[in-house]
C-alpha positions as CSV (number, residue, x, y, z in Angstrom):
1,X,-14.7,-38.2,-12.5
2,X,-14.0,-34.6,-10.6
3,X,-12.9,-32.1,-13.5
4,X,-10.8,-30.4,-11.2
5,X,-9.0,-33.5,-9.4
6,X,-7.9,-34.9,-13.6
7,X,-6.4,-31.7,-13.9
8,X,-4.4,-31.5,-10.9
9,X,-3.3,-35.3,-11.7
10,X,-2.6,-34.2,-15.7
11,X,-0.5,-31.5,-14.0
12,X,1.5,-33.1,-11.5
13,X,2.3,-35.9,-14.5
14,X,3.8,-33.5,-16.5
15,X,5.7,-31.6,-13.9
16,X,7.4,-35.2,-12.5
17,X,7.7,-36.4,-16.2
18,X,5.9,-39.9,-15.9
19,X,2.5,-41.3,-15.0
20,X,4.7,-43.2,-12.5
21,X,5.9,-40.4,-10.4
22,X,2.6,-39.0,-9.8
23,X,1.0,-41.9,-9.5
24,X,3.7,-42.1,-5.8
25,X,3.4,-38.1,-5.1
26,X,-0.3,-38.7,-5.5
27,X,-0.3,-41.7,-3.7
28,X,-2.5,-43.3,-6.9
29,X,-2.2,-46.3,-8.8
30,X,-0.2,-45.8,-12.4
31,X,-3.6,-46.6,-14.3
32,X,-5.7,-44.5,-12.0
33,X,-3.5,-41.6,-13.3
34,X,-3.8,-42.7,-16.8
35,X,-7.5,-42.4,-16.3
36,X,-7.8,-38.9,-15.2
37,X,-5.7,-38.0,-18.3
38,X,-7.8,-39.7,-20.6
39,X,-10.8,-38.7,-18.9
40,X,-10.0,-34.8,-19.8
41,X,-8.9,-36.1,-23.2
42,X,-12.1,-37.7,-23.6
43,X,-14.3,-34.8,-22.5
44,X,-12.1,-31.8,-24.7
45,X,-12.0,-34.1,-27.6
46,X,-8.3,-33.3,-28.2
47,X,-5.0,-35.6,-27.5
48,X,-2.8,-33.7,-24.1
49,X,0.0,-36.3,-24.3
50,X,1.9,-38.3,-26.7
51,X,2.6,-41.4,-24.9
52,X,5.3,-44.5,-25.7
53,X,6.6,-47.0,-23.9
54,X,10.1,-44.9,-22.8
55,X,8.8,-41.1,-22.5
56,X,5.9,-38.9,-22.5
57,X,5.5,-35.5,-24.2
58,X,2.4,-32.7,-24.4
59,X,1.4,-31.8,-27.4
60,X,0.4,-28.5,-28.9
61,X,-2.8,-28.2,-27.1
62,X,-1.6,-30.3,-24.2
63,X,0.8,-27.7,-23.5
64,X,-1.9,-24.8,-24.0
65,X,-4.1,-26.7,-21.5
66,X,-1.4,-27.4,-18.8
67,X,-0.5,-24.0,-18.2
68,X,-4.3,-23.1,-18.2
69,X,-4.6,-25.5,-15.7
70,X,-2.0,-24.8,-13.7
71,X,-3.6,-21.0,-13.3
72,X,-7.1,-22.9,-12.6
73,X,-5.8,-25.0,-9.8
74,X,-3.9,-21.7,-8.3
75,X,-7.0,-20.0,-8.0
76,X,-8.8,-22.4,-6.5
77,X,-6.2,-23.2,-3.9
78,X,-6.6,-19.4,-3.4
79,X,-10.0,-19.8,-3.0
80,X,-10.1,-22.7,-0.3
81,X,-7.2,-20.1,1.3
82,X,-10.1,-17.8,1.8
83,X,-12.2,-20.0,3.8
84,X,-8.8,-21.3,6.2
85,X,-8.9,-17.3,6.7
86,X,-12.1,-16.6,7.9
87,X,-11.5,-19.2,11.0
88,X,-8.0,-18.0,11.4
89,X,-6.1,-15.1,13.2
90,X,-2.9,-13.0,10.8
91,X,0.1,-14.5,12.1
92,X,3.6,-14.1,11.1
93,X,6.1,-11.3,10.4
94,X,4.4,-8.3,8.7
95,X,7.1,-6.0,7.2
96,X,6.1,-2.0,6.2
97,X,8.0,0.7,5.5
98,X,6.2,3.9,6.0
99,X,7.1,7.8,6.0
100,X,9.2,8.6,9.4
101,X,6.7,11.5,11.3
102,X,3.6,10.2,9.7
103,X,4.2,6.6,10.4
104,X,4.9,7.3,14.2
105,X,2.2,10.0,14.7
106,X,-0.6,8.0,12.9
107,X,0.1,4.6,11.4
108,X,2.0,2.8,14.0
109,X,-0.6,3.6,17.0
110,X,-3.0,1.1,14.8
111,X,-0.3,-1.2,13.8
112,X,0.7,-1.6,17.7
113,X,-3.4,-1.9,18.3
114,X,-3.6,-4.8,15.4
115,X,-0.6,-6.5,16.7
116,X,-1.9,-6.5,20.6
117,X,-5.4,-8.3,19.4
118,X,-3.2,-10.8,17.9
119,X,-0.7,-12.2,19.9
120,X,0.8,-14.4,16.6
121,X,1.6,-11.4,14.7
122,X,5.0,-9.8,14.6
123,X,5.3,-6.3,13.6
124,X,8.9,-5.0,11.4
125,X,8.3,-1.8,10.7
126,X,11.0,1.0,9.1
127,X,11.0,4.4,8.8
128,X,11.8,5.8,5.9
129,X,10.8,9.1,3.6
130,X,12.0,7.1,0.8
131,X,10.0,5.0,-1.4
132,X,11.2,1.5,-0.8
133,X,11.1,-1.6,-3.3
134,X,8.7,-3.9,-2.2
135,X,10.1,-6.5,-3.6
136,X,13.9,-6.0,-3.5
137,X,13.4,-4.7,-0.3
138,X,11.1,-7.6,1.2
139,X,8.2,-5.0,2.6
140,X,4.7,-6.6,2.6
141,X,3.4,-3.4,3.3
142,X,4.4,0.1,2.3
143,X,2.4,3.7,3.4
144,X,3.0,6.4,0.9
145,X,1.0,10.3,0.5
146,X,0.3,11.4,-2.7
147,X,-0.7,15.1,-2.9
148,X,-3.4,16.5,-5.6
149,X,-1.8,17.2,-9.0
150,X,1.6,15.7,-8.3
151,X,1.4,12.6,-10.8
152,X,1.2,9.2,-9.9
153,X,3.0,7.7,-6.7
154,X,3.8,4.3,-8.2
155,X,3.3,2.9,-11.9
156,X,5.1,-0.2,-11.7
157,X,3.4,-3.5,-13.0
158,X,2.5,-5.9,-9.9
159,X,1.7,-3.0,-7.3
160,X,-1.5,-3.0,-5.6
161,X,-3.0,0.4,-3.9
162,X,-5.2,1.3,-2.0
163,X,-6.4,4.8,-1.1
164,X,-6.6,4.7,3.2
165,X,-7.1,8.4,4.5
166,X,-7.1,11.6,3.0
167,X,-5.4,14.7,5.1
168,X,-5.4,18.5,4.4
169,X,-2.6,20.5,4.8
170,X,-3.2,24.1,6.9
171,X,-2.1,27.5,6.9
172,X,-1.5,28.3,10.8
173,X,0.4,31.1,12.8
174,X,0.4,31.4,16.3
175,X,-1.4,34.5,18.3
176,X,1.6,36.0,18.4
177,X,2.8,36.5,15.4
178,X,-0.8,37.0,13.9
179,X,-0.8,40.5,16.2
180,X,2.7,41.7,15.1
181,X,2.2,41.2,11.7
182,X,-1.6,40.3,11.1
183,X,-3.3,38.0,9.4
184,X,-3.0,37.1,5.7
185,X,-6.7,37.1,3.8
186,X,-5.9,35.4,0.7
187,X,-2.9,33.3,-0.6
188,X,-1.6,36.3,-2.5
189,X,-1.1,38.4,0.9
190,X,1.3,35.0,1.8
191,X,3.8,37.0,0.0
192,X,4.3,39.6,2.2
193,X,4.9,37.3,5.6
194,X,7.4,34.9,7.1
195,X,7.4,31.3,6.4
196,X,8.8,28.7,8.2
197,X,9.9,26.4,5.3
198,X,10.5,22.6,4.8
199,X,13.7,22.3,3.2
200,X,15.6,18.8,2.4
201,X,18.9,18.5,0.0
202,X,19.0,22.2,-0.3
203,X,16.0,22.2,-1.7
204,X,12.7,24.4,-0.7
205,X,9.4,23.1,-0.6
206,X,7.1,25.7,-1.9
207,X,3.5,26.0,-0.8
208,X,1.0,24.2,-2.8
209,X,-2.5,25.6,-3.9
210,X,-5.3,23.7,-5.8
211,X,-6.5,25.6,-9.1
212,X,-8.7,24.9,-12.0
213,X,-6.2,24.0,-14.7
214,X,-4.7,20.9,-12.7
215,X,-1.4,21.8,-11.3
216,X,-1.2,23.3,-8.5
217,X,-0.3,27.1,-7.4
218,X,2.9,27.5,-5.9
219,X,4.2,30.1,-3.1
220,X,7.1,30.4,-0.8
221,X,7.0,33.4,1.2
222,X,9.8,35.0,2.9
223,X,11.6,32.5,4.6
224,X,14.9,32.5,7.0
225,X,13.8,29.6,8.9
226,X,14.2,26.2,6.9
227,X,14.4,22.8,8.5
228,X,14.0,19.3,7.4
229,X,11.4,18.5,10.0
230,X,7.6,19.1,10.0
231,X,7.4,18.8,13.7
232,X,10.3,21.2,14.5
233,X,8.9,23.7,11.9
234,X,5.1,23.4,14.1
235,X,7.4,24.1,17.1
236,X,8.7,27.0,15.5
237,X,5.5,28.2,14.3
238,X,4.5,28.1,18.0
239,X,7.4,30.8,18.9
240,X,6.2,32.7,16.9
241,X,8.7,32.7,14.4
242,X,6.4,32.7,11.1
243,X,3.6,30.9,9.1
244,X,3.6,27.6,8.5
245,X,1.8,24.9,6.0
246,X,1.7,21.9,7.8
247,X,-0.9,18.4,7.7
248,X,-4.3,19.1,9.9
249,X,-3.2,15.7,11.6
250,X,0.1,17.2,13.0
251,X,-1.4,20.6,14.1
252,X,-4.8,19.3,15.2
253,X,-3.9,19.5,19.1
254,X,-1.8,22.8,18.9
255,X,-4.8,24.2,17.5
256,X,-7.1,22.7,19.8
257,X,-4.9,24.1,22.8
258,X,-4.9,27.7,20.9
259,X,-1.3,27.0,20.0
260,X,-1.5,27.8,16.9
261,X,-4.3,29.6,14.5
262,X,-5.7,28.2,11.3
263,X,-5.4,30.5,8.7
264,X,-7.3,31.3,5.1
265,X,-9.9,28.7,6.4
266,X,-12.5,29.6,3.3
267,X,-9.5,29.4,0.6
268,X,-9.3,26.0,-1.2
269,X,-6.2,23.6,0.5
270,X,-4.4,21.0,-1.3
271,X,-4.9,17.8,0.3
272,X,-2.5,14.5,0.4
273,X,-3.8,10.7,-0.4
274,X,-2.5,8.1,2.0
275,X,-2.1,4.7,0.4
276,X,-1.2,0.9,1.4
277,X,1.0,-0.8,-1.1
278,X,1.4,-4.5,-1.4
279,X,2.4,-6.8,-4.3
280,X,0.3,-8.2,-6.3
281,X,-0.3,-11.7,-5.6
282,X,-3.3,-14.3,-6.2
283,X,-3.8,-14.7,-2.5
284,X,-3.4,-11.7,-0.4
285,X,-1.6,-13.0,3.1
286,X,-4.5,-12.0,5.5
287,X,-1.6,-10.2,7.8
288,X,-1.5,-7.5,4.6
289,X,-5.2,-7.7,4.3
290,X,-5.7,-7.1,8.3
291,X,-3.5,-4.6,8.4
292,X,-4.7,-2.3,5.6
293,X,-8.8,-3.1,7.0
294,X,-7.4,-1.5,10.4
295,X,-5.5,1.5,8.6
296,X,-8.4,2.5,6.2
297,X,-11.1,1.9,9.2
298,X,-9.1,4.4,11.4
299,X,-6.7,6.5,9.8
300,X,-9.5,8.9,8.6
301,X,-10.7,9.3,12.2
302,X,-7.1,11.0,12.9
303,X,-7.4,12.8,9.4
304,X,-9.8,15.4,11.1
């Protein structure tokens, strides 16, 4: 007899509670389920069930081996789910939460692509700088940065993630400004200049610097310009109104257009992590799966 099949029938008996009930959810005969459970009883050598004429119970070992079971025949549903995937298309609501500027500059413009190459996927996506609970929450999906040195974005047991880009952040000033006040040649000069600041809660973000010992140097220059939003501060930059330490991904095209002016290019920058968090599950739903292939194939390309 099929190893596999006995167990699932030695399962489903002890779920219903009689040889009887699976024999009709299985659509077996009552003996036929008998024999799978004494085939496995048989082959391990060891009594499962103690059986009487009125009611059933497991014993000891029985109820050892039918929880070992039951994680056998999960897996190897999971594993026939694999195959079902590879002929089929993500369908079905897909849920992320992601950071509010990043997610629209960067992450939604391959979400949108995913979602137009198939037609059964839905897309609910939130913007949010906080970091939501998966679970509670009822995210498939959430996008999170994690800058060098700053400790660990999520330690909770159950969390898959998944490391999908990498962006640096940049010094930059615009031509302007840089012939007013001149250009800074090392971090320490940062001191003496403007900064356009990102503030939130009342509190000011400082400038971060890799060093050698781990945790990262901090500066905050002189500063009477603080907002809560990195595009408004790249706008103010622009004016002329100060320095600014902003992600290469949101200052890319200012620069490109002369804009703006990257600054203390051979000093070393602190860089963010961008990960894809998902629950952990035995079967990853291949809408998750899809959507993190896409993010980690082509977030990097916007990265630089």
């Amino acid at each position: 007899m099929d190893r596999l099949a006995s167990m699932a029938v030695f399962v489903k008996a002890v779920d219903l509670g009689s040889f009887a009930a699976a024999a009709s959810a299985l659509e077996l005969s009552g003996p036929m389920v008998g024999k799978h459970v004494r085939f496995l009883e048989e082959r391990l050598g060891v009594r499962l069930l103690n059986r009487t004429t009125r009611r059933q119970s497991l014993t000891d070992f029985g109820r050892a081996y039918y929880e070992r079971c039951r994680v056998v025949l999960a897996e190897a549903e999971a594993a026939d789910a694999l195959a079902a995937d590879h002929l089929s298309e993500p369908r079905g609501r897909l849920r992320v939460t992601m950071p509010a500027l990043f997610g629209r500059r960067c992450v939604v413009p391959i979400l949108l692509k995913l979602a137009e190459r198939y037609p059964a996927l839905e897309l609910d996506l939130s913007f949010s700088d906080n970091f939501a609970d998966l679970a509670g929450d009822g995210y498939d999906l959430a996008i999170r940065s994690l800058g060098a040195g700053s400790g660990n974005l999520d330690d909770r047991a159950g969390t898959i993630m998944r490391r999908v880009a990498r962006h640096h952040m940049v010094i930059c000033g615009s031509p302007s400004y840089l012939d007013r006040h001149g250009r800074p040649r090392q971090i320490e000069d940062l001191g003496s200049h403007q900064g356009i600041i990102y503030s939130r809660s009342g509190r000011v973000h400082p400038w971060l610097f890799p060093r050698d010992d781990g945790a990262p140097a901090e500066v905050t220059p002189l500063n009477r310009l603080r907002l809560d939003d990195l595009d408004a501060i790249a706008d103010a930059a622009v004016a002329g109104m100060g320095l600014a330490w902003l992600p290469g991904w949101l200052v890319r095209e200012r620069i490109r257009a002369g804009a703006l002016v990257p600054l203390l290019s051979d000093q070393p920058g602190l860089h963010y992590d961008n990960y894809a968090l998902w629950l952990q599950t035995p079967h990853l739903p291949l809408k998750v799966r899809y959507a993190v292939d896409a993010l980690a194939a082509r977030l990097p390309t916007l990265m630089t």
